[in-house]
C-alpha positions as CSV (number, residue, x, y, z in Angstrom):
1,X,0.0,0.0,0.0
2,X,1.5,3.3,-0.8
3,X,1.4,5.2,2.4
4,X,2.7,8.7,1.2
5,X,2.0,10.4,-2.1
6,X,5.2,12.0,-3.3
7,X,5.2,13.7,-6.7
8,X,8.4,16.5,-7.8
9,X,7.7,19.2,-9.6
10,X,9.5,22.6,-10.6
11,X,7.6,25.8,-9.5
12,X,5.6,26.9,-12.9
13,X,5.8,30.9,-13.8
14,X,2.1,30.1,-13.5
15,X,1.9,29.4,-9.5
16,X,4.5,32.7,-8.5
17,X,3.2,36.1,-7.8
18,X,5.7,39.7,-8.3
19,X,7.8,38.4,-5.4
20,X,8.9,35.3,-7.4
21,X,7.3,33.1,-5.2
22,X,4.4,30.7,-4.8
23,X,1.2,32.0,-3.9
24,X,-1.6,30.8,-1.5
25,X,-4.1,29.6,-4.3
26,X,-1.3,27.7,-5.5
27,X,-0.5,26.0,-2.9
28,X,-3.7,24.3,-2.9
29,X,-3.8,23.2,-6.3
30,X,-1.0,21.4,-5.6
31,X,-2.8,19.6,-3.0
32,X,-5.9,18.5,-4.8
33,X,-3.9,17.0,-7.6
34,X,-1.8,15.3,-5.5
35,X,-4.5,14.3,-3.2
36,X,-6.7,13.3,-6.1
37,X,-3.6,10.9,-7.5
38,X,-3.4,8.9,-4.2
39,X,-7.0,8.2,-3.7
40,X,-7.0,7.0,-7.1
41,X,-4.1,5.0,-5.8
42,X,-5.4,3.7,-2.7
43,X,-8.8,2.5,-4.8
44,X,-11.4,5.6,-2.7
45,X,-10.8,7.8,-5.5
46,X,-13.6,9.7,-7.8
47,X,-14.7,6.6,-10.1
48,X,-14.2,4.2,-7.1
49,X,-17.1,6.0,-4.8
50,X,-19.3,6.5,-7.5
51,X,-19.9,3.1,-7.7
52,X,-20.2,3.1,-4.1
53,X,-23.0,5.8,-4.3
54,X,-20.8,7.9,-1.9
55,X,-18.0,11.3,-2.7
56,X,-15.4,13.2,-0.7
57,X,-16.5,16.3,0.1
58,X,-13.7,18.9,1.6
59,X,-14.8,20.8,4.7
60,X,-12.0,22.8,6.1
61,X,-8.1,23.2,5.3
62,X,-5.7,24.6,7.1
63,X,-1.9,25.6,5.4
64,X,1.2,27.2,7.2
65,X,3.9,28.2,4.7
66,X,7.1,28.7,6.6
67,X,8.9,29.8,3.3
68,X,7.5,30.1,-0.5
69,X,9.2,28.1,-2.8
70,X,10.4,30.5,-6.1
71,X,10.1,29.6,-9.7
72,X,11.7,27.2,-11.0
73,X,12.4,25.9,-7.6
74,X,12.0,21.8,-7.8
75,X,9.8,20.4,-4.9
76,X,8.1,17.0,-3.8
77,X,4.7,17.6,-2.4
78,X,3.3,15.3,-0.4
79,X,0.4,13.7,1.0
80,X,-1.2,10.9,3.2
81,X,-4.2,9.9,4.7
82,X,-4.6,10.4,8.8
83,X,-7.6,8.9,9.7
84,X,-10.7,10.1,11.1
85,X,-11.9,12.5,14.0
86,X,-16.0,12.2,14.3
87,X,-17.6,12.5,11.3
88,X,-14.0,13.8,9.4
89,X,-11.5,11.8,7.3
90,X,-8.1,13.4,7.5
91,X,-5.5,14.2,4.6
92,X,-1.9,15.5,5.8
93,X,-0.1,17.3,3.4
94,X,3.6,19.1,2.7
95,X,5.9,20.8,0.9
96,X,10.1,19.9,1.0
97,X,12.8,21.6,-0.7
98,X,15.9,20.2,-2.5
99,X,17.9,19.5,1.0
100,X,13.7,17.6,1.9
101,X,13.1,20.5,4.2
102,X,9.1,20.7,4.8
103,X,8.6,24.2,4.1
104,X,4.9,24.3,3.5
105,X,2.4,22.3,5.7
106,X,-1.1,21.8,5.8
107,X,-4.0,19.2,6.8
108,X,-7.6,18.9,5.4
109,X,-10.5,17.5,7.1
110,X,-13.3,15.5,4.2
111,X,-16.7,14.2,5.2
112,X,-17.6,11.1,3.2
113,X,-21.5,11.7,1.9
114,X,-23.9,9.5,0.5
115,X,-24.7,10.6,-2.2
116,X,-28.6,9.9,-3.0
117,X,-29.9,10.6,1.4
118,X,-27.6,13.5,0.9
119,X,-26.2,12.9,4.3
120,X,-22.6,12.3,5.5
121,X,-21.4,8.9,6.6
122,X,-19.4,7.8,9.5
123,X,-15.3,7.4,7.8
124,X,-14.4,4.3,9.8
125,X,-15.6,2.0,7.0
126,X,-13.3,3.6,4.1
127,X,-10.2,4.5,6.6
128,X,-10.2,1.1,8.0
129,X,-9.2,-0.2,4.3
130,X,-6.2,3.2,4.1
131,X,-2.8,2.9,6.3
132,X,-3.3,5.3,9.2
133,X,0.3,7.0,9.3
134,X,0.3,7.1,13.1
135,X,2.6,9.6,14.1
136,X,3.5,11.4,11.0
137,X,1.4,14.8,11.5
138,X,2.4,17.8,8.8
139,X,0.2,20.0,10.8
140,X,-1.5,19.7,14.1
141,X,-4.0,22.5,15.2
142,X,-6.5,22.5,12.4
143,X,-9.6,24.1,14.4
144,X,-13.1,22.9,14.4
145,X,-14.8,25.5,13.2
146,X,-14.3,29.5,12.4
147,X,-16.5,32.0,13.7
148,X,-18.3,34.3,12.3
149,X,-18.0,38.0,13.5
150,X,-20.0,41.2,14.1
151,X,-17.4,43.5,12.5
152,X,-17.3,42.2,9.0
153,X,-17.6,44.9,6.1
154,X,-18.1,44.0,2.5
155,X,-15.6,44.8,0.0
156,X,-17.1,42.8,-3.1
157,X,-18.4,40.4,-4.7
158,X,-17.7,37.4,-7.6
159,X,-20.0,35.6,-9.9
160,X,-19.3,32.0,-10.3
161,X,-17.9,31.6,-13.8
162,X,-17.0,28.9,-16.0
163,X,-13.7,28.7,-15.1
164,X,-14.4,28.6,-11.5
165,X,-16.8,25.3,-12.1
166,X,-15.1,21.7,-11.7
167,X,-16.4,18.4,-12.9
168,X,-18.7,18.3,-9.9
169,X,-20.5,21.3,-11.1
170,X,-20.0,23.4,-8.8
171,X,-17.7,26.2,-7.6
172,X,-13.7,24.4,-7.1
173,X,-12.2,24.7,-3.4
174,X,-9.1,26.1,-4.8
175,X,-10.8,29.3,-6.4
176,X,-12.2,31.0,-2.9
177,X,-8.2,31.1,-2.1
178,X,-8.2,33.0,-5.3
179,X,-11.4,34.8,-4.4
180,X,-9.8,36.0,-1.0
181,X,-6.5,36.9,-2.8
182,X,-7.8,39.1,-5.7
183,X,-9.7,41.5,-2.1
184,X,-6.1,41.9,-0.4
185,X,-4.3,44.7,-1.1
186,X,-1.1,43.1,-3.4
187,X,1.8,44.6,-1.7
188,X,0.7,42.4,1.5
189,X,0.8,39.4,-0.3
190,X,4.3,39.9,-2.3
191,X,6.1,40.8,0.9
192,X,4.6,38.0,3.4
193,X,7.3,35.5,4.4
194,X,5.2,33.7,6.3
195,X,1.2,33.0,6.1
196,X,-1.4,30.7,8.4
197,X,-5.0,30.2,6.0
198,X,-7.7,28.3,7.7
199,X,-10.8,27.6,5.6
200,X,-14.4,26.3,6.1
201,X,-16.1,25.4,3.4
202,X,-19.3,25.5,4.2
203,X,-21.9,25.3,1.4
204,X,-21.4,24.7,-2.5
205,X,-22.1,27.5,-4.9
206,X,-23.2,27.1,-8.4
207,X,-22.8,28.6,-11.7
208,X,-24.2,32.2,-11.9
209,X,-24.5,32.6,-7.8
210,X,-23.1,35.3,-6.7
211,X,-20.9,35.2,-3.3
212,X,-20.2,39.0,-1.6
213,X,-17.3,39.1,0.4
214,X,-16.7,40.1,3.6
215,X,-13.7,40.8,5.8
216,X,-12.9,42.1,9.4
217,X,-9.7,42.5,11.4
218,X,-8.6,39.9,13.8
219,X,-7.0,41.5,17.5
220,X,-4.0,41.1,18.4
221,X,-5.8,39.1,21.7
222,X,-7.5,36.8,18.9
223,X,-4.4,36.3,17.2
224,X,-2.6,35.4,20.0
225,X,-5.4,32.5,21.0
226,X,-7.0,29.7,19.7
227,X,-6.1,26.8,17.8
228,X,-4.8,28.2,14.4
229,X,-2.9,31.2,16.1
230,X,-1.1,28.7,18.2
231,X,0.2,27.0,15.5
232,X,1.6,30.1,14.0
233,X,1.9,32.4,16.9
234,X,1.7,36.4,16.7
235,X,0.7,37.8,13.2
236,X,1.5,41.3,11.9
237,X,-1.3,41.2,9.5
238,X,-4.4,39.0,10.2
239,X,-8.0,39.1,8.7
240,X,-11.0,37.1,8.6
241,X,-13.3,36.8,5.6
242,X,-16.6,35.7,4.9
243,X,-18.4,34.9,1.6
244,X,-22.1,35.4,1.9
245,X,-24.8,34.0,-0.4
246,X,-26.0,37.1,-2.4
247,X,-29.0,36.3,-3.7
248,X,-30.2,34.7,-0.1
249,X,-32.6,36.5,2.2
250,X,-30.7,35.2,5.0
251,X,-27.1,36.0,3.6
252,X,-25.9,32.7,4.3
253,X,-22.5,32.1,4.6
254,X,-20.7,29.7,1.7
255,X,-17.1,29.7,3.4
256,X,-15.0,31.4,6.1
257,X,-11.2,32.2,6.0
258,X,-8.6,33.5,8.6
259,X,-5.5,34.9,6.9
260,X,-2.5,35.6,9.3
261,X,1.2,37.1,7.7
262,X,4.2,37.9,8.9
């Protein structure tokens, strides 16, 4: 059984911002085609749970880059299953340099839904059959959940295009990283030599939807607590954002993200 999922690749002039180096929304399409190779691998990959009558369905991600890889920089990315916690099926994931250095980190947390009651299914049955890599944590940390706060302001909106869409038909978890990205002010993001992004994903948006986003400031005394701050410790920029439902009465929320930099 292949435990870890190791694949090398050069940095493309594609995934690299002004700074040379690779950005956020890059870093996670890396991990989906890397995650999306080993499940294929390990038999619980797209076609395999179709036949099932069950899919994986990503949740929340958290990623800690402890340096950005430059262009043409050669890297293995890596990735390997972790179990479960409740109703979650863990995914482990890094990045390692030429001297194997992890210098990007992340873990991912996958509910395991069948597909016709449209509810999600305990992941003991499919992480039984999956080696459990005891031990070997990229990230530790990854909170629960994200909450929402009273301060948020709105500083857009995106309408989900074709090129957000992926073969599930709906809006791809690697584009709200983009999303978020294209509402920071640039300079913040080419100078950042260190970044912490936690994500919930919390409902799926279709074609023509439109998502408004929202952002608010995260204190220093909430920067300085809680699961994904620990992990990272004091930030010297940190935001939380919001992507709201447009065309709901309610305004109900599609993800949450916490950015911190230094």
């Amino acid at each position: 059984m292949n435990n870890i999922q190791a694949e090398k690749y050069p940095i493309l002039f594609g995934a690299i911002d002004t700074s040379d180096r690779l950005t956020a929304a890059a870093t996670f399409d890396f991990f989906q085609e890397i995650a999306i190779n080993h499940a294929e691998h390990l038999g619980v990959g797209r076609e395999d749970f179709i036949k099932s009558g069950q899919a994986w369905v990503l949740s929340r991600f958290s990623v800690l880059w402890d340096r950005r890889p430059k262009w043409k920089e050669e890297v293995t990315v890596r990735s390997w299953p972790r179990g479960g916690e409740k109703l979650f099926a863990l995914r482990d994931y890094d990045i390692r340099d030429a001297e194997d250095k992890p210098i990007v980190r992340g873990r991912s947390g996958w509910i395991i839904l069948d597909i016709e009651k449209r509810r999600p299914l305990r992941p003991q049955t499919v992480m039984e059959k999956l080696p459990l890599n005891d031990g070997l944590n990229a990230l530790t940390g990854i909170p629960s959940s994200l909450d929402t706060r009273a301060d948020y302001t709105r500083i857009g909106e995106r309408k989900a295009a074709y090129s957000d869409i992926d073969y599930n038909g709906h809006v791809n978890n690697t584009r709200y990283i983009q999303w978020v990205q294209d509402t920071i002010e640039p300079g913040i993001l080419e100078t950042a030599a260190q970044m912490r992004l936690d994500i919930n994903y919390l409902s799926e948006v279709k074609f023509g939807e439109t998502v408004e986003i929202w952002t608010a400031p995260i204190d220093g005394s909430d920067a300085d607590a809680g699961v994904a701050a620990g992990a990272f410790g004091a930030a010297d920029w940190a935001y939380s954002f919001e992507g709201r439902r447009a065309d709901a009465d309610d305004k109900a929320a599609v993800f949450r993200v916490e950015l911190r930099i230094k």
